[in-house]
C-alpha positions as CSV (number, residue, x, y, z in Angstrom):
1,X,-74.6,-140.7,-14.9
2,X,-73.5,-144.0,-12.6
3,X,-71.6,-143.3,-10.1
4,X,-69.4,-145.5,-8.3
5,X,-69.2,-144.4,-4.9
6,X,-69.2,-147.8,-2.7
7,X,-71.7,-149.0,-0.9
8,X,-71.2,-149.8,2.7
9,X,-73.3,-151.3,5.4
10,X,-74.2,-149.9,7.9
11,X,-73.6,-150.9,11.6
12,X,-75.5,-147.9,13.5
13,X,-77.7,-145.0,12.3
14,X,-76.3,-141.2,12.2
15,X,-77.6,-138.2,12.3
16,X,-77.0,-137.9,8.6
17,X,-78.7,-141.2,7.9
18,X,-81.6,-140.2,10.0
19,X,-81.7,-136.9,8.9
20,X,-82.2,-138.3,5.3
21,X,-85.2,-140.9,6.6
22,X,-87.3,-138.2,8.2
23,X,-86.7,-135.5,5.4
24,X,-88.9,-138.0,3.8
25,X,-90.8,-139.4,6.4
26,X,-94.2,-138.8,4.6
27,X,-92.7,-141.7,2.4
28,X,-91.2,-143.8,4.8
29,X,-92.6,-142.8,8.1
30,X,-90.5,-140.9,11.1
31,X,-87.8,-142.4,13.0
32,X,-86.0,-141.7,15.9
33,X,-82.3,-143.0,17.0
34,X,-83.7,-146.0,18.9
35,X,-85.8,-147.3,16.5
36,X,-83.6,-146.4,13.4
37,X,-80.6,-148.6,15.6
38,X,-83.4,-151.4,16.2
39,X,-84.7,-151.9,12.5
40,X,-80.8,-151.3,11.3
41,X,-79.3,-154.1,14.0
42,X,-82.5,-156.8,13.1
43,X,-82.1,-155.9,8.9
44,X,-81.1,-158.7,6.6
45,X,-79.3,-156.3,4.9
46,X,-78.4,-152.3,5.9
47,X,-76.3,-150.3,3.5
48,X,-76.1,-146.6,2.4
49,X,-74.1,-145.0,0.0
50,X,-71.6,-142.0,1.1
51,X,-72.4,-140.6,4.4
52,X,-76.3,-140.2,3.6
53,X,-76.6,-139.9,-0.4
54,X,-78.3,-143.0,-0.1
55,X,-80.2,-146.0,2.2
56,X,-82.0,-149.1,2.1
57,X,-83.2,-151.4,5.0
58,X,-84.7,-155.0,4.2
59,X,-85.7,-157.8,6.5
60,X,-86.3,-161.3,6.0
61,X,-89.1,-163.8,7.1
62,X,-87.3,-164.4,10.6
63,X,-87.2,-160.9,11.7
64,X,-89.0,-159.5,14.5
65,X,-91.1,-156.4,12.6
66,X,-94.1,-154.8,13.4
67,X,-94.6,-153.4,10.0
68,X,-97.8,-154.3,8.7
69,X,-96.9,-154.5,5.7
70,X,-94.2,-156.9,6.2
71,X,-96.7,-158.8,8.7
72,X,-99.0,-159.9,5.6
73,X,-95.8,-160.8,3.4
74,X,-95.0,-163.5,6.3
75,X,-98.5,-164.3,6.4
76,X,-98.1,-165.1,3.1
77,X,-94.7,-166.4,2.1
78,X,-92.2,-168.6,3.9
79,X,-89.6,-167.4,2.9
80,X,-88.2,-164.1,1.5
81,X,-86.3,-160.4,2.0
82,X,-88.8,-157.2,2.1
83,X,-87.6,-153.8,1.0
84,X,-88.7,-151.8,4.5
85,X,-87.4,-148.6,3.1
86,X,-84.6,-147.1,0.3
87,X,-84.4,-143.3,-0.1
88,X,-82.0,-141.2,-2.4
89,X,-80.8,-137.8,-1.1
90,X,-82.5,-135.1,-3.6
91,X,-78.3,-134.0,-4.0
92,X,-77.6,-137.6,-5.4
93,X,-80.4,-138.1,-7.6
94,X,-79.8,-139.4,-11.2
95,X,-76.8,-141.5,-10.0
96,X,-77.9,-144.8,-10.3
97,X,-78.2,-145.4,-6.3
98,X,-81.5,-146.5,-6.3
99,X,-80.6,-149.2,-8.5
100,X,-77.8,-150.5,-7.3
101,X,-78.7,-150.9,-3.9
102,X,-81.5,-153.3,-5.0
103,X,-79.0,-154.8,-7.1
104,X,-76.9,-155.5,-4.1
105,X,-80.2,-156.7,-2.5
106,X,-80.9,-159.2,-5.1
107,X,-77.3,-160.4,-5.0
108,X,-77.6,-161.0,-1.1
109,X,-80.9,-162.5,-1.1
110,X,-79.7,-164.8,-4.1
111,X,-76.6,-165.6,-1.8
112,X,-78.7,-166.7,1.0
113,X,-81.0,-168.8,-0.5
114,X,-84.3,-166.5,-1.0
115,X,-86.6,-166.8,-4.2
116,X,-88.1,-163.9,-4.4
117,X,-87.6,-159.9,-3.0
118,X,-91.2,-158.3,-1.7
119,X,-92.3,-154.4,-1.1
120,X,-95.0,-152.2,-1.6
121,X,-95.8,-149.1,-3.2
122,X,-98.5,-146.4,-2.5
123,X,-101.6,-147.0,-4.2
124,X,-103.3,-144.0,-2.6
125,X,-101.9,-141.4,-2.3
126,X,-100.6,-142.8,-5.6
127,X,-96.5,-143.0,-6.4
128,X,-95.8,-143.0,-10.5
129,X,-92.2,-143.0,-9.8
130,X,-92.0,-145.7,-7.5
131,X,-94.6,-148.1,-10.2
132,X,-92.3,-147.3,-12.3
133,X,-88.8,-148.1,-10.8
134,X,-90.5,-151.4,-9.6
135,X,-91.8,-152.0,-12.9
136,X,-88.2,-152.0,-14.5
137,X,-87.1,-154.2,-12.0
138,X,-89.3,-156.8,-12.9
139,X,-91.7,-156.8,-9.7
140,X,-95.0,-157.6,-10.0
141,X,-98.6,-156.9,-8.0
142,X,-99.8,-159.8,-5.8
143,X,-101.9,-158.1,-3.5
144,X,-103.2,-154.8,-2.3
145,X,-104.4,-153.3,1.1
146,X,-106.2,-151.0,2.7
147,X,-104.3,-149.9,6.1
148,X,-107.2,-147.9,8.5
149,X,-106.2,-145.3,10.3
150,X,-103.5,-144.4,8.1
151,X,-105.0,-142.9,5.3
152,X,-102.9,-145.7,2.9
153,X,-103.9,-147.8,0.3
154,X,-101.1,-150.2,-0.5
155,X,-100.2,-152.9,-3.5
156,X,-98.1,-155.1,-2.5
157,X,-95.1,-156.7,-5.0
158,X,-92.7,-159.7,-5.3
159,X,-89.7,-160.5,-7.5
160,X,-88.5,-163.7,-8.4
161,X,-85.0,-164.2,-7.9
162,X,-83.4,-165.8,-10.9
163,X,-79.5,-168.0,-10.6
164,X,-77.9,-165.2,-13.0
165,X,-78.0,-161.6,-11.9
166,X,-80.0,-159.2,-14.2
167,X,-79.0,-156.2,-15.9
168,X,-78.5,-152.9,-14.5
169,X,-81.2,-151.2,-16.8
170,X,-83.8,-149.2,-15.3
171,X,-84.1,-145.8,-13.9
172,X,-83.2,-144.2,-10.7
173,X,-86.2,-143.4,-8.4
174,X,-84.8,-140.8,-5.5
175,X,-87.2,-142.0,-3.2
176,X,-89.4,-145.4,-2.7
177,X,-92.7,-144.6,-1.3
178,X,-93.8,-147.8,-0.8
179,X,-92.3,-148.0,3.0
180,X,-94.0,-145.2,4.6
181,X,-96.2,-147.4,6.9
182,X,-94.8,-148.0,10.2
């Protein structure tokens, strides 16, 4: 099933929005209101779908991030937008939300002039689902690390932003494990 609920951005965080980060904070590490309203007011792009079904945060080369993760994609790229985190609400799974809020990512980072969209996934401990989802997208490895102290073994991915938008095939992953490293 798609559904079609809009999505919106998202100006501040709520306690709905942060209650859905932290129920999942083992994949995209814990947040408190200050730090959710920091990351959300210095995101390229900040949108949810309904009041928490749904939520992605992604940053661009110019923001000021402490994520290791996005640290060695700046060390690496001039210019791009990094998926910090998306989660799906286990209630809104199967919905398509997943995908389109990357769609919408990939038609904002087209708009503003970036070539190519950047995350990472878990290498250990490992995430299938998340491979996967990536995988349909049409990201591919460029690099892995090992993150000390955190007990994380990342690969790192990139997509290439083409003129056209893509289609809308692929599944729905309810939540990306490749942000959990903050």
């Amino acid at each position: 099933m798609n559904d079609t609920a809009a999505i919106v951005p998202v100006a501040h965080p709520t306690s709905a929005l942060l209650a859905l980060n932290n129920a999942h904070a083992a994949e995209l590490s814990l947040l408190d209101a200050d730090r959710m309203a920091r990351l959300i007011e210095r995101a390229f792009l900040a949108c949810r779908i309904g009041e928490a079904d749904a939520l992605l945060l992604a940053f661009d080369q110019a923001a000021d991030y402490d994520s290791p993760n996005f640290l060695w994609f700046r060390d690496r790229y001039d210019r791009f937008v990094y998926v910090d985190r998306v989660v799906v609400s286990p209630a809104a799974r199967g919905r398509g939300h997943a995908r389109r809020l990357y769609d919408r990512l990939f038609d904002a980072a087209r708009a503003a002039g970036h070539a190519r969209v950047l995350c990472e996934v878990n290498a250990d401990p490992p995430n299938p689902a998340s491979d996967a989802f990536h995988a349909a997208l049409g990201f591919v490895e460029v690099g892995a690390a090992h993150l000390a102290g955190r007990g994380k073994t990342v690969r790192y991915f990139a997509k290439t932003m083409s003129e056209q938008r893509e289609s809308s095939a692929g599944p729905d992953i309810a939540t990306d494990r490749s942000n959990d490293l903050r």
